[in-house]
C-alpha positions as CSV (number, residue, x, y, z in Angstrom):
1,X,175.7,122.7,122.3
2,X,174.1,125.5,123.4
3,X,172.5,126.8,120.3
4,X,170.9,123.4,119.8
5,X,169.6,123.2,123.7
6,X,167.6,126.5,122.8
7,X,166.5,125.4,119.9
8,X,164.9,122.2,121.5
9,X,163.3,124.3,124.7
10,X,161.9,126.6,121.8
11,X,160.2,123.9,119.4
12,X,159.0,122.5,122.7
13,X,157.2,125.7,124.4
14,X,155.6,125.9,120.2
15,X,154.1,122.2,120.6
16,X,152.3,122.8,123.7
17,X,151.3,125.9,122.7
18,X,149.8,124.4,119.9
19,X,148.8,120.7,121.3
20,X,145.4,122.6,123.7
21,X,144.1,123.9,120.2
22,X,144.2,120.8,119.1
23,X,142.2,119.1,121.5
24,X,139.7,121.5,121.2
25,X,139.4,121.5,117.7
26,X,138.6,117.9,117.7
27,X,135.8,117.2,119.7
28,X,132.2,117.4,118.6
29,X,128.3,116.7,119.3
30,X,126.0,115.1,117.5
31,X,122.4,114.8,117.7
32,X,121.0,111.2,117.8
33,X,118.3,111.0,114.9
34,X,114.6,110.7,115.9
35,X,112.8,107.1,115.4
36,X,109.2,107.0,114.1
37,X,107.1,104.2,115.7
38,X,105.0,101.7,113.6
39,X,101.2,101.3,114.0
40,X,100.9,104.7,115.6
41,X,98.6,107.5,114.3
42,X,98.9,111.1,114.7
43,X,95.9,112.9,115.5
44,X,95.4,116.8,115.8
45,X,96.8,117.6,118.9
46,X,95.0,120.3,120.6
47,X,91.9,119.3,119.0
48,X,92.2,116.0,120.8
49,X,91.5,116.5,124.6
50,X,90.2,114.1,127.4
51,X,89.8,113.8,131.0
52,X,90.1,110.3,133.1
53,X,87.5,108.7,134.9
54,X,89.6,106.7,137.0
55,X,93.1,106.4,138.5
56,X,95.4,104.0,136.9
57,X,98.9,103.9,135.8
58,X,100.2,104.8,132.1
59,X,101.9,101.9,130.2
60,X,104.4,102.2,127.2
61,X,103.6,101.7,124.0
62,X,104.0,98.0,124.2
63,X,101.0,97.9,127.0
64,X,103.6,97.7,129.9
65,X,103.1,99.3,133.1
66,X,105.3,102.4,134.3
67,X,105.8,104.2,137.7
68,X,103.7,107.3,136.6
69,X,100.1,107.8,137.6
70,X,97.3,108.8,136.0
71,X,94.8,110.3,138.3
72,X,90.9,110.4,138.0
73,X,90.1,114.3,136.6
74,X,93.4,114.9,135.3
75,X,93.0,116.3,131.4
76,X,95.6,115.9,128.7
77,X,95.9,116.4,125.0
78,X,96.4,113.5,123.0
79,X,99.3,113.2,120.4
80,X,98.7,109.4,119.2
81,X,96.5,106.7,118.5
82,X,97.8,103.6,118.4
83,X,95.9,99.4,119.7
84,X,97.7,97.7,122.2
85,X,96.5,94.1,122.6
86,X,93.1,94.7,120.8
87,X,92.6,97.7,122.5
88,X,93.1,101.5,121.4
89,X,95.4,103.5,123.8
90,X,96.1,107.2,123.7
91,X,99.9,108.7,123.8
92,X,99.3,111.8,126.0
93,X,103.0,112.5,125.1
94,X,105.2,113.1,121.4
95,X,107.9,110.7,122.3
96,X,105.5,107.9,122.6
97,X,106.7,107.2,126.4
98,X,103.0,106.9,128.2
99,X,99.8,105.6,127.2
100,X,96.2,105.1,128.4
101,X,93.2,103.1,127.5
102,X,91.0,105.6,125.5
103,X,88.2,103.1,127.7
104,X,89.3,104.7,130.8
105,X,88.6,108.6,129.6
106,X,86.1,110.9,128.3
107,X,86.4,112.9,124.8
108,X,87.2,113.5,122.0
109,X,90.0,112.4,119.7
110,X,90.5,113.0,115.7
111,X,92.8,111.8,113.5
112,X,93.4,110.8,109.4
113,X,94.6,107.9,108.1
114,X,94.7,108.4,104.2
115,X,91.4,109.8,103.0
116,X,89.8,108.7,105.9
117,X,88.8,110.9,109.5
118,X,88.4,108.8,112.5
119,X,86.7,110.4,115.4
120,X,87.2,108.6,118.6
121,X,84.4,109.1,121.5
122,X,84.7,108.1,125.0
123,X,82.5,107.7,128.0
124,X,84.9,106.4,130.4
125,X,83.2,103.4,129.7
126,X,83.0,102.6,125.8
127,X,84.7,103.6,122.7
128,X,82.5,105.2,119.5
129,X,84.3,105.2,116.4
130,X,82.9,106.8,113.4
131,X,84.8,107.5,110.3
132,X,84.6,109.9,107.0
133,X,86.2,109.7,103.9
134,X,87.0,112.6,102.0
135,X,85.3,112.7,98.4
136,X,87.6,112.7,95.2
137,X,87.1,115.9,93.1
138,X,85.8,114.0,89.2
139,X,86.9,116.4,86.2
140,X,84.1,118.0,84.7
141,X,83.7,116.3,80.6
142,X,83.6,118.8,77.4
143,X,81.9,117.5,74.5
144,X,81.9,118.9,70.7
145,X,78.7,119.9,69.6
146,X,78.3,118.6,65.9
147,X,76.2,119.8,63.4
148,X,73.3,117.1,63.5
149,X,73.0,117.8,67.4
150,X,73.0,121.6,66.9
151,X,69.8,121.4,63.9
152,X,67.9,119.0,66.0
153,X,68.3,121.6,68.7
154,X,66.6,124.2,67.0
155,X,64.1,122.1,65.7
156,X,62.6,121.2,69.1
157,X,63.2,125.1,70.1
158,X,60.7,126.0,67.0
159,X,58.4,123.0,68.5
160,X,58.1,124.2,71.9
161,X,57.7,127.8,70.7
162,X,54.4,126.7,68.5
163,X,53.1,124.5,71.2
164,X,52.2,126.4,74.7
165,X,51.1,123.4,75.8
166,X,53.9,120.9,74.9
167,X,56.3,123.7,76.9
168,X,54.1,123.5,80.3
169,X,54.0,119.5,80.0
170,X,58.0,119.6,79.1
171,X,58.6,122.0,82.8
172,X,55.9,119.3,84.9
173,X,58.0,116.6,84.0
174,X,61.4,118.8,85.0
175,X,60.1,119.6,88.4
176,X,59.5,115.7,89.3
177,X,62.1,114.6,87.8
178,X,63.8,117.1,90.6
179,X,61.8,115.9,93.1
180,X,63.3,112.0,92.4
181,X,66.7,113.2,92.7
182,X,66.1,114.9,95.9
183,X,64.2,111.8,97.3
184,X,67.4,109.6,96.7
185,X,70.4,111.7,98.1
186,X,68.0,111.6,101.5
187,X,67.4,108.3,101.4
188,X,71.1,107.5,103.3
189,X,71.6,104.6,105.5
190,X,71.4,105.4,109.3
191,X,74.0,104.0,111.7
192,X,73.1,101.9,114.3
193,X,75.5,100.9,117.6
194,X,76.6,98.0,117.7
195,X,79.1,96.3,120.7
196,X,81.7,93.7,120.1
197,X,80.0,90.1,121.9
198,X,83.8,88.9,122.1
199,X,87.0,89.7,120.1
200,X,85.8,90.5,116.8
201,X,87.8,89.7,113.4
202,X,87.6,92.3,110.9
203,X,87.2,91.2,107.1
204,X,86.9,93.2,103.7
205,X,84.1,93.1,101.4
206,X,84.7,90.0,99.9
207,X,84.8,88.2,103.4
208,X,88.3,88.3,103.9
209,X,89.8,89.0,107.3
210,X,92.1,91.9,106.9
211,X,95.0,93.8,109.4
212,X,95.0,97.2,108.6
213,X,91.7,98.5,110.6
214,X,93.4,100.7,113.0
215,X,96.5,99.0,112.4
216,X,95.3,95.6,113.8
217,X,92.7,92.7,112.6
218,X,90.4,92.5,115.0
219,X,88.0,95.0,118.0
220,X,88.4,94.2,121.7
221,X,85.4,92.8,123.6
222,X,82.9,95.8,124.9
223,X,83.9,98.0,122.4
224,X,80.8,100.0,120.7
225,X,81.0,101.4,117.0
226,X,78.9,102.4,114.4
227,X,77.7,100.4,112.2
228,X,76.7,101.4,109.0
229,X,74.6,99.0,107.3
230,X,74.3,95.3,106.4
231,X,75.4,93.6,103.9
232,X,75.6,89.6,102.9
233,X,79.1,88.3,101.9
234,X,78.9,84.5,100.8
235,X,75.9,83.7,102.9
236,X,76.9,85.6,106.2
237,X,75.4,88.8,107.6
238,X,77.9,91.6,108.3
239,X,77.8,95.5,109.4
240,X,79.5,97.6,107.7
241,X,82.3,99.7,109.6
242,X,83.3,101.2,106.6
243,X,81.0,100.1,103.5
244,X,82.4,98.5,100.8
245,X,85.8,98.4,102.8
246,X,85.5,96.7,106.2
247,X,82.9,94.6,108.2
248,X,82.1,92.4,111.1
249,X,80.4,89.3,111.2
250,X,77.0,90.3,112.8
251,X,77.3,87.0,114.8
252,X,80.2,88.6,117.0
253,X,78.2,91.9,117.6
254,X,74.9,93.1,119.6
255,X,72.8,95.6,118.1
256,X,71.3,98.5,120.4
């Protein structure tokens, strides 16, 4: 009897000895994973600063108001573009938790969207868009040189050797030739401002409205961009925001 009383106090001094490891060994912590937002573009971050012009409270990113303020002066970098209600808003912070009307600040704000820059411009009044695409490198052609093409090169070298004249008539028409090309790379079309009458519909070049201009389909009322041409789609006038990609009826816009 007494053998097998120590041999129960021992095996139970082991399992609490052993039962605290346990219970440490068991617990852990694990990092919630990070959501991306849709509709939201990243711009350059320090390269994208502005100041406000007014005092006003930030909103989230669905264009609700919050408890923080915003005061007139106050400068932040901006993080993210994104259009709230027809609108563009600025995130000032990464996790997307306060925003402000880029209307209601003054600067500048960058940001890509495939080959395409935007660069954003405010008074503290209106919003200037004006975009670049990048240019796609083209792969330089080789060509064989046959036989035919390499005799009827010499043959006009021999010609223009006899002939002083034919070679000085040969360089005048080189050099204004030249001169052409030069005359048409200038000859670009010039932006003009133009300012949203109402909400304005954005369409592609066939006349189609589209949803993808700054992630929405249409510009807010009093908002000024760049417009970058004209062109006639099925009978109706449009400026080009981006040519050959996406326009606005001129009817909904004022030139200045």
């Amino acid at each position: 009897m007494k053998l097998s009383h120590k041999l129960m106090m021992v095996s139970a001094a082991v399992l609490m000895g052993v039962s605290p490891v346990l219970g440490m060994a068991s617990s852990s912590v694990q990092a919630a994973p990070v959501a991306h937002a849709k509709g939201v573009n990243n711009t350059y971050g320090k390269n994208s600063r502005v100041e406000m012009t007014k005092t006003m409270k930030f909103v989230d990113r669905n264009g609700k108001k919050t408890s923080k303020t915003a005061t007139k002066g106050g400068k932040y970098t901006i993080w993210n573009v994104k259009t709230i209600n027809g609108q563009v808003y600025y995130s000032i912070q990464t996790d997307l938790k306060y925003w402000i009307p880029a209307s209601a600040t003054q600067g500048t704000v960058t940001y890509k969207s495939g080959n395409t820059t935007y660069t954003l411009k405010s008074d503290g009044k209106k919003v200037t868009t004006t975009t670049s695409t990048a240019k796609k490198s083209t792969a330089k052609k080789t060509t064989k040189t046959t036989k035919s093409d390499t005799s009827s090169k010499k043959t006009s070298t021999k010609t223009s050797t006899k002939s002083n004249s034919n070679s000085k008539t040969t360089k005048t028409t080189t050099k204004s030739t030249s001169t052409k090309k030069t005359t048409s790379k200038k000859a670009a079309v010039k932006p003009v401002k133009i300012t949203m009458k109402n909400k304005a519909y954005v369409y592609d070049k066939n006349g189609k409205r589209v949803n993808n201009y700054l992630n929405t389909k249409y510009i807010g009322k009093g908002v000024t961009v760049n417009g970058l041409g004209t062109k006639t789609i099925k009978g109706v006038k449009y400026y080009a925001l981006q040519p050959n990609r996406y326009y606005v009826k001129a009817s909904d816009v004022t030139v200045k």
